[in-house]
N, CA, C and O atoms as a Tripos MOL2 file, in Angstrom:
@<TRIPOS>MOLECULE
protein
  192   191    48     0     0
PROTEIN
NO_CHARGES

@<TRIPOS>ATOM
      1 N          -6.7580   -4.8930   -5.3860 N.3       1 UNK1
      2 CA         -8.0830   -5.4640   -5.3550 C.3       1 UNK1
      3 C          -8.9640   -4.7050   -4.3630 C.2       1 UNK1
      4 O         -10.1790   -4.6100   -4.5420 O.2       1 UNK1
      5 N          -8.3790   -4.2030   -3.3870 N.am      2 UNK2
      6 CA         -9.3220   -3.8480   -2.1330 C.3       2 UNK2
      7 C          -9.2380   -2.6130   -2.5670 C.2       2 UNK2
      8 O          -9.5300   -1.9190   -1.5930 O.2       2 UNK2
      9 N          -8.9290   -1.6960   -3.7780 N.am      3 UNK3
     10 CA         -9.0690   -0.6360   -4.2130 C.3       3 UNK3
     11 C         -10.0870   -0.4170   -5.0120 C.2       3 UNK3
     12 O         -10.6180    0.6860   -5.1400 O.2       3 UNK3
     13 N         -10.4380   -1.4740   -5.6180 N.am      4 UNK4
     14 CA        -11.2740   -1.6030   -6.8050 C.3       4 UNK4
     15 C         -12.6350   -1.7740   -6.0500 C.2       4 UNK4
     16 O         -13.6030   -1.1760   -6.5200 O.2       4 UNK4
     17 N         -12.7750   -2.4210   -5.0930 N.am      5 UNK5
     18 CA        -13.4780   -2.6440   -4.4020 C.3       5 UNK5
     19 C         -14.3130   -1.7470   -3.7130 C.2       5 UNK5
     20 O         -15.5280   -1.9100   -3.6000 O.2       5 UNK5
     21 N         -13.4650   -0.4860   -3.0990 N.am      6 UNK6
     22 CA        -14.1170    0.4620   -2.0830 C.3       6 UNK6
     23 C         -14.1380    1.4050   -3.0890 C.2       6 UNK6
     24 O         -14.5850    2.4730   -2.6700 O.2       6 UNK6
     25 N         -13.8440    1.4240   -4.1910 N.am      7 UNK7
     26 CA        -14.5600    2.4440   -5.4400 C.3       7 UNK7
     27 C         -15.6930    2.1080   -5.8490 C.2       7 UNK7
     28 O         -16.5730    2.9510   -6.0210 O.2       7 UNK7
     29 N         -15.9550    0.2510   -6.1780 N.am      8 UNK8
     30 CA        -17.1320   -0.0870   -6.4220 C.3       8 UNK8
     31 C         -18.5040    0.5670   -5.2600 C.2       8 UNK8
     32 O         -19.6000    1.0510   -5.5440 O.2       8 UNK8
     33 N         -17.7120    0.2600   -3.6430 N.am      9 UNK9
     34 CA        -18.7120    0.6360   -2.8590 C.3       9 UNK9
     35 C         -19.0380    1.9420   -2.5140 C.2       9 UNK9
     36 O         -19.8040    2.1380   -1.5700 O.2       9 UNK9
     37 N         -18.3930    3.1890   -3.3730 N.am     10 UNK10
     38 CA        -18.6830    4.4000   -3.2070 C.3      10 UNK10
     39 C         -19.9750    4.8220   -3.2800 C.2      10 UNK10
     40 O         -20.5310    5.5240   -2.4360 O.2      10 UNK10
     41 N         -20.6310    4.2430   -4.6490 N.am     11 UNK11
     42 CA        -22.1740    4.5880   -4.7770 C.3      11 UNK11
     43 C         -22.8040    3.9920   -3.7150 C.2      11 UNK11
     44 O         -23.6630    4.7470   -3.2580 O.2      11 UNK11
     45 N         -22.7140    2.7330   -3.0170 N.am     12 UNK12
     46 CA        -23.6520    2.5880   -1.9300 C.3      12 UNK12
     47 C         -23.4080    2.5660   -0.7500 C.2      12 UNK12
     48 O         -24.1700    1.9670    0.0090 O.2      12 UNK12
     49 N         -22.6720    2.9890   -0.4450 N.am     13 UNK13
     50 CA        -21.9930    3.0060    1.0030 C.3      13 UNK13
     51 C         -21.2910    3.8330    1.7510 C.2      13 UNK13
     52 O         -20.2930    4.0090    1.0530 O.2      13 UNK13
     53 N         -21.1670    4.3850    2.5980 N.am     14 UNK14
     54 CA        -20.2780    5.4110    3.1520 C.3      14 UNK14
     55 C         -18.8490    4.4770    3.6510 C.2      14 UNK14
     56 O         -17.6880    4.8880    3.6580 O.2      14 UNK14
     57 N         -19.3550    3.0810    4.0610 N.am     15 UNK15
     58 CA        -17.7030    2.1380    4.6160 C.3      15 UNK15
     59 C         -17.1690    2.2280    2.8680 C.2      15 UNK15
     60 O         -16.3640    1.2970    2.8820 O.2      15 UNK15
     61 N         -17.1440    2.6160    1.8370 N.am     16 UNK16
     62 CA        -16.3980    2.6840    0.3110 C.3      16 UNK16
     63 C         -15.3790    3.7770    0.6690 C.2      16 UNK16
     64 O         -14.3690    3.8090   -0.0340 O.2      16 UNK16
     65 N         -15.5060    4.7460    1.7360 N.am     17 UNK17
     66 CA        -14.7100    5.7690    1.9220 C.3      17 UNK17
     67 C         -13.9250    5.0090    2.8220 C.2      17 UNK17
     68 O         -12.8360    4.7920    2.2900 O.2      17 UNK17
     69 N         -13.9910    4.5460    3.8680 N.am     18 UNK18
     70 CA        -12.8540    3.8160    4.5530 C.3      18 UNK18
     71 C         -12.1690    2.8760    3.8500 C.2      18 UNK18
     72 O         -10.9970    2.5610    4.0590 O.2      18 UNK18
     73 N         -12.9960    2.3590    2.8960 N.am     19 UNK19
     74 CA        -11.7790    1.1430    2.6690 C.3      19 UNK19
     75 C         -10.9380    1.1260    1.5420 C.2      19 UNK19
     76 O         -10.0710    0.3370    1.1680 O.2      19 UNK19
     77 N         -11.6470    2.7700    0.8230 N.am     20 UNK20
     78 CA        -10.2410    3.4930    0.2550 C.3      20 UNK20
     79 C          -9.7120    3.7600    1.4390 C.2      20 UNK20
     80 O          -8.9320    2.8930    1.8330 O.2      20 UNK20
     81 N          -9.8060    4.2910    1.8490 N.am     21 UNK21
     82 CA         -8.8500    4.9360    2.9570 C.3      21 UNK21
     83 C          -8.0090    4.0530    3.3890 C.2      21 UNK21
     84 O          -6.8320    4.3900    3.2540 O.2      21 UNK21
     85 N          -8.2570    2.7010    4.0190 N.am     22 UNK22
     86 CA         -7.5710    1.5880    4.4400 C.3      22 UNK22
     87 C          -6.7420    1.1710    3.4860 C.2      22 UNK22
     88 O          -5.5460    1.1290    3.7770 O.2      22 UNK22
     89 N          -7.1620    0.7720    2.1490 N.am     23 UNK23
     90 CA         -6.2780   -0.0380    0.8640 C.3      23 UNK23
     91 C          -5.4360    1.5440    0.6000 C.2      23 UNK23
     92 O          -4.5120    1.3370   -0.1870 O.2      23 UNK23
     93 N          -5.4780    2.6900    0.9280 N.am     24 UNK24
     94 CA         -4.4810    3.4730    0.3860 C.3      24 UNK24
     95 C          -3.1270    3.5840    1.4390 C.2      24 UNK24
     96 O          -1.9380    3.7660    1.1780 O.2      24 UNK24
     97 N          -3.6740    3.4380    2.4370 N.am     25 UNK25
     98 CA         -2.9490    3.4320    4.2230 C.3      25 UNK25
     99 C          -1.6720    2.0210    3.4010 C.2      25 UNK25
    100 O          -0.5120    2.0030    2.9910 O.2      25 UNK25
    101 N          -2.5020    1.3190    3.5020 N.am     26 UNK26
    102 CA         -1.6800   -0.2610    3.2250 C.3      26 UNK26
    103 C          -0.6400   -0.2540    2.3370 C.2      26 UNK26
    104 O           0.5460   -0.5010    2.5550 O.2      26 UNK26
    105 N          -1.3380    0.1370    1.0280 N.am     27 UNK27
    106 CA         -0.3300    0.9360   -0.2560 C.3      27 UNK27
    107 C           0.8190    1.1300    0.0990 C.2      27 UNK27
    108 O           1.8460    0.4970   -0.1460 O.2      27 UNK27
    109 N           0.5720    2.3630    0.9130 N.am     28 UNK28
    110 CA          1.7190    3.2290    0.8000 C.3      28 UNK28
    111 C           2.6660    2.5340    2.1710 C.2      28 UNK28
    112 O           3.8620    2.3280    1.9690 O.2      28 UNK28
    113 N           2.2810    2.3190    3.0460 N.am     29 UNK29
    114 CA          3.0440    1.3680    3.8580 C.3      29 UNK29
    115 C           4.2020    0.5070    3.3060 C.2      29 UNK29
    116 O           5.4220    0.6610    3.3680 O.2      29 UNK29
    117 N           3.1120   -0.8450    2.5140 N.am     30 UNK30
    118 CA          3.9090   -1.7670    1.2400 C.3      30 UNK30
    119 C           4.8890   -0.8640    0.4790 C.2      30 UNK30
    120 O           6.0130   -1.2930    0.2190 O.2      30 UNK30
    121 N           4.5770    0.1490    0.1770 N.am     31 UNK31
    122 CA          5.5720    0.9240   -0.5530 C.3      31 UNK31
    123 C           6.9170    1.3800    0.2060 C.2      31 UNK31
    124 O           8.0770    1.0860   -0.0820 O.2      31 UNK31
    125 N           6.4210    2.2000    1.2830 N.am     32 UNK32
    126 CA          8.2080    1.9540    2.2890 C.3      32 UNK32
    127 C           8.6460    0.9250    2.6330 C.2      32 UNK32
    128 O           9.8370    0.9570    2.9420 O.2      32 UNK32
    129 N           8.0250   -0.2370    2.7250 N.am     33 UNK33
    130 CA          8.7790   -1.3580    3.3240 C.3      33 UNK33
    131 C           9.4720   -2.2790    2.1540 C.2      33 UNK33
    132 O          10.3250   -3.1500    2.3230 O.2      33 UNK33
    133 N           8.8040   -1.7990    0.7800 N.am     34 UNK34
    134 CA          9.6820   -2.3420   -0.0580 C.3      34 UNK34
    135 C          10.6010   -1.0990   -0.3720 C.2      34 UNK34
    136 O          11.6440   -1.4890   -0.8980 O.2      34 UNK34
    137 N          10.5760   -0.3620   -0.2900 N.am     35 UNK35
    138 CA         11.8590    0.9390   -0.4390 C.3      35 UNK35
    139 C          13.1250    0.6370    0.6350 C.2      35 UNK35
    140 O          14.3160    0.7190    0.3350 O.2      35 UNK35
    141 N          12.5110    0.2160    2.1400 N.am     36 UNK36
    142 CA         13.9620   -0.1140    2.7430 C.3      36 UNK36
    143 C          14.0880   -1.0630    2.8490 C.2      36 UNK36
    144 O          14.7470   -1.3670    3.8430 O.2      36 UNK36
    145 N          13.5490   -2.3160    1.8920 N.am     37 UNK37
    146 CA         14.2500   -3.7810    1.5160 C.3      37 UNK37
    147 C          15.3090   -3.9930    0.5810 C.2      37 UNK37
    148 O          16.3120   -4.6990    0.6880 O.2      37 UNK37
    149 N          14.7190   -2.8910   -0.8320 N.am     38 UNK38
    150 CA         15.8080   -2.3080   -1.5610 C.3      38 UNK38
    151 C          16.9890   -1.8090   -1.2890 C.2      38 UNK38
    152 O          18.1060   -2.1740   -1.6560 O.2      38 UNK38
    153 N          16.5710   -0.7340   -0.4530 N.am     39 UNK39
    154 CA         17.8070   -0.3150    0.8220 C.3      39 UNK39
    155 C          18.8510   -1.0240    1.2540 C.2      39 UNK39
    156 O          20.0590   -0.7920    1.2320 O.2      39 UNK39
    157 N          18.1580   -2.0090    1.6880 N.am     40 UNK40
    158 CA         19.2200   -2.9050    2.4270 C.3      40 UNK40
    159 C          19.8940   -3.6910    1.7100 C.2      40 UNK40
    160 O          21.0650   -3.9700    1.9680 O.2      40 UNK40
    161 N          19.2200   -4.1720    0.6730 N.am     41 UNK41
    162 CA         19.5480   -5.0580   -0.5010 C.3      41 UNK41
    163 C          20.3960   -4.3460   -1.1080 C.2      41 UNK41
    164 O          21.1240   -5.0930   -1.7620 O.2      41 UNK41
    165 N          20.6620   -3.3400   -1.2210 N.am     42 UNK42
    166 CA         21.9230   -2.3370   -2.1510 C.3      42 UNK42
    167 C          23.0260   -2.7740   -1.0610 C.2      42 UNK42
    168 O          23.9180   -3.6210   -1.1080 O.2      42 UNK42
    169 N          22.5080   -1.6120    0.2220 N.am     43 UNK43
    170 CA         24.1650   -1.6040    1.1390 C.3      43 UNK43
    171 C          24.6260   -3.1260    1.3450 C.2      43 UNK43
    172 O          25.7930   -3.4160    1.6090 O.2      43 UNK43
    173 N          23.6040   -4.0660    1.2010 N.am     44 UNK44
    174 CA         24.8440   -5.4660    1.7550 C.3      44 UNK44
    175 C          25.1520   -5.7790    0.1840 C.2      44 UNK44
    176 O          26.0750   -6.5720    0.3710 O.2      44 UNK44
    177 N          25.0900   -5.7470   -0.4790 N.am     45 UNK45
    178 CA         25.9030   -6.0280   -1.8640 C.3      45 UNK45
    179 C          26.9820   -4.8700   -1.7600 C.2      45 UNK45
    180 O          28.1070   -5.3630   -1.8450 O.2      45 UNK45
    181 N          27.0060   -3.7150   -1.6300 N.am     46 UNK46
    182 CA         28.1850   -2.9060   -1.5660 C.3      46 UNK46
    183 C          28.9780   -3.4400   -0.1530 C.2      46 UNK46
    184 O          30.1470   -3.5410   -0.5230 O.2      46 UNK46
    185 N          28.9400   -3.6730    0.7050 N.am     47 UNK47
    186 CA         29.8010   -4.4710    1.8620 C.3      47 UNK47
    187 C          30.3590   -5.9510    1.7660 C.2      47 UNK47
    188 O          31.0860   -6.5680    2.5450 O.2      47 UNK47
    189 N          29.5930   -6.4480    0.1490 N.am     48 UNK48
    190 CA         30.1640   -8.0160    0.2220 C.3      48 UNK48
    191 C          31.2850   -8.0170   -0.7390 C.2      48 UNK48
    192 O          31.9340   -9.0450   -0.9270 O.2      48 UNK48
@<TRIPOS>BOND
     1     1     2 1
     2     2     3 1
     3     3     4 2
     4     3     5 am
     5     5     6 1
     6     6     7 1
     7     7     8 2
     8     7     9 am
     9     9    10 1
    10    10    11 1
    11    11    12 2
    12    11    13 am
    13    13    14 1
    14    14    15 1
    15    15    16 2
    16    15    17 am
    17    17    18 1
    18    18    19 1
    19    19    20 2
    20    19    21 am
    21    21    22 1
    22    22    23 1
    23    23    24 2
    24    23    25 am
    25    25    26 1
    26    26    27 1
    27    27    28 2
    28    27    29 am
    29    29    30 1
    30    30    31 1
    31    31    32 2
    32    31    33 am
    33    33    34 1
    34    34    35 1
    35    35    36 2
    36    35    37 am
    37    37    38 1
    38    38    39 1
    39    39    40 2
    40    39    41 am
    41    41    42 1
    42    42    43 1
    43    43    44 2
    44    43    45 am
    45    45    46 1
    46    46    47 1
    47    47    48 2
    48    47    49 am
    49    49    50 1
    50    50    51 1
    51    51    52 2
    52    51    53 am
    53    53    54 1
    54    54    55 1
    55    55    56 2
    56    55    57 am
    57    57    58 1
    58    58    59 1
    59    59    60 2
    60    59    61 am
    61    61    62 1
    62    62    63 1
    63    63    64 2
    64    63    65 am
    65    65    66 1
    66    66    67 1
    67    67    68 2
    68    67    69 am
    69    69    70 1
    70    70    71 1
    71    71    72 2
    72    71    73 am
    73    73    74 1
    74    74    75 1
    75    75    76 2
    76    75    77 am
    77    77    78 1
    78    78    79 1
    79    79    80 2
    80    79    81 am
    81    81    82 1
    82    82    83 1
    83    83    84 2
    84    83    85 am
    85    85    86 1
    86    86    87 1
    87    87    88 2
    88    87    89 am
    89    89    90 1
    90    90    91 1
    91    91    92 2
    92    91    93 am
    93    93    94 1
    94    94    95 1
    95    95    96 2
    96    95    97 am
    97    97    98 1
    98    98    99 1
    99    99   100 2
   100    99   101 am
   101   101   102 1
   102   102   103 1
   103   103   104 2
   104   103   105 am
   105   105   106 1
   106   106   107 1
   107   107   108 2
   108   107   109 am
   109   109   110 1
   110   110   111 1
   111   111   112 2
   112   111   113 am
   113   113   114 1
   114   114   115 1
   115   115   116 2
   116   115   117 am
   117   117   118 1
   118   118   119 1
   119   119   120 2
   120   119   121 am
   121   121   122 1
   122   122   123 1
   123   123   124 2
   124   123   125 am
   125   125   126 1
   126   126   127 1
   127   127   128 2
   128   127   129 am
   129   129   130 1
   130   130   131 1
   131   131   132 2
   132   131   133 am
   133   133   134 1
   134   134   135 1
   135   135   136 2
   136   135   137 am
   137   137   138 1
   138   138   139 1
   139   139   140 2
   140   139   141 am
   141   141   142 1
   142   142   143 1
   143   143   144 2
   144   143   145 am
   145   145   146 1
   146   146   147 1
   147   147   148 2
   148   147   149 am
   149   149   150 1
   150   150   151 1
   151   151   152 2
   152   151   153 am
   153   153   154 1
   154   154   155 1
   155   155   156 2
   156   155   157 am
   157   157   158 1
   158   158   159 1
   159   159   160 2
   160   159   161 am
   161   161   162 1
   162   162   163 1
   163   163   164 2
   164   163   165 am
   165   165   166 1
   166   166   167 1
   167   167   168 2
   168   167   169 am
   169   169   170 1
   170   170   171 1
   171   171   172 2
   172   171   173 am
   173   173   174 1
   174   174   175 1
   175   175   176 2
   176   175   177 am
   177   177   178 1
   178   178   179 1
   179   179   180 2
   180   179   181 am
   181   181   182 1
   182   182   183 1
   183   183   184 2
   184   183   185 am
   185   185   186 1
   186   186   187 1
   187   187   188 2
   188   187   189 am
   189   189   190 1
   190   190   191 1
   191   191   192 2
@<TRIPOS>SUBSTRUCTURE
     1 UNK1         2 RESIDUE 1 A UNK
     2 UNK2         6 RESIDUE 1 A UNK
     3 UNK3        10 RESIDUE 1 A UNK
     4 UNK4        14 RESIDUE 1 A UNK
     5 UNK5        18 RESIDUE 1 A UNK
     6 UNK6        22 RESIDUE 1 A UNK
     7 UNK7        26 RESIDUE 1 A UNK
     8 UNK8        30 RESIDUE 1 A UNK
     9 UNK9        34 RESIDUE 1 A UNK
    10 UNK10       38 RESIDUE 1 A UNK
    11 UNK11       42 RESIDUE 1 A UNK
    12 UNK12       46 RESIDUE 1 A UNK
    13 UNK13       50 RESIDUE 1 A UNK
    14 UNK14       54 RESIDUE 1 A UNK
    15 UNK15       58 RESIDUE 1 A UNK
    16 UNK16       62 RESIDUE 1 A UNK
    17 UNK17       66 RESIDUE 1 A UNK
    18 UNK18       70 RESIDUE 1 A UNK
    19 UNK19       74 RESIDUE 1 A UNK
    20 UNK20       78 RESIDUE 1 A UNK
    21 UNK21       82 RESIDUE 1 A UNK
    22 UNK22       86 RESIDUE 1 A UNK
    23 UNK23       90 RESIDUE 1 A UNK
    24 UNK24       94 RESIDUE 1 A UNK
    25 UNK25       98 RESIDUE 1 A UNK
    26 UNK26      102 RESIDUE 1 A UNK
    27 UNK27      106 RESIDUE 1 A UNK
    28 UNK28      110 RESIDUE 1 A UNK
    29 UNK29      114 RESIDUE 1 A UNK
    30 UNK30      118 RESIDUE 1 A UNK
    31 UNK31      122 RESIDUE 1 A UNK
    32 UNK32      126 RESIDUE 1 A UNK
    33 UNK33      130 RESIDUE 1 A UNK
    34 UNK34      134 RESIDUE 1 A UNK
    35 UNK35      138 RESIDUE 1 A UNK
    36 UNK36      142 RESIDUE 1 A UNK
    37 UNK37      146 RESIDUE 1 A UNK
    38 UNK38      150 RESIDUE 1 A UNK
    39 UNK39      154 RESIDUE 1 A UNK
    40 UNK40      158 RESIDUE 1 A UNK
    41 UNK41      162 RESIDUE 1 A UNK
    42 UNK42      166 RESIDUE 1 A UNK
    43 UNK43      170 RESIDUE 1 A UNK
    44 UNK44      174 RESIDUE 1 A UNK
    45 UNK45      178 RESIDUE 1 A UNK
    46 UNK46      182 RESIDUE 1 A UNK
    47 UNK47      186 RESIDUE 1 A UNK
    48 UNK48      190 RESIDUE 1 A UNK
């Protein structure tokens, strides 16, 4: 949503560049932290 958003505000705004910038920061964050939840979620099923 906050992607869609700071694309909408590209035409009028220069803060449309930060808050891509911010919603892409966040993204990809959310994205490792669900990569080493998975992670972990594998090795304790292989240890149980």
């Amino acid at each position: 949503m906050n992607l869609g958003i700071g694309l909408s505000n590209l035409r009028y705004s220069s803060l449309g560049v930060i808050n891509l910038l911010c919603a892409g920061f966040l993204a990809y964050c959310y994205g490792r932290i669900q990569g080493k939840k998975d992670e972990l979620m594998r090795e304790r099923q292989l240890h149980e």
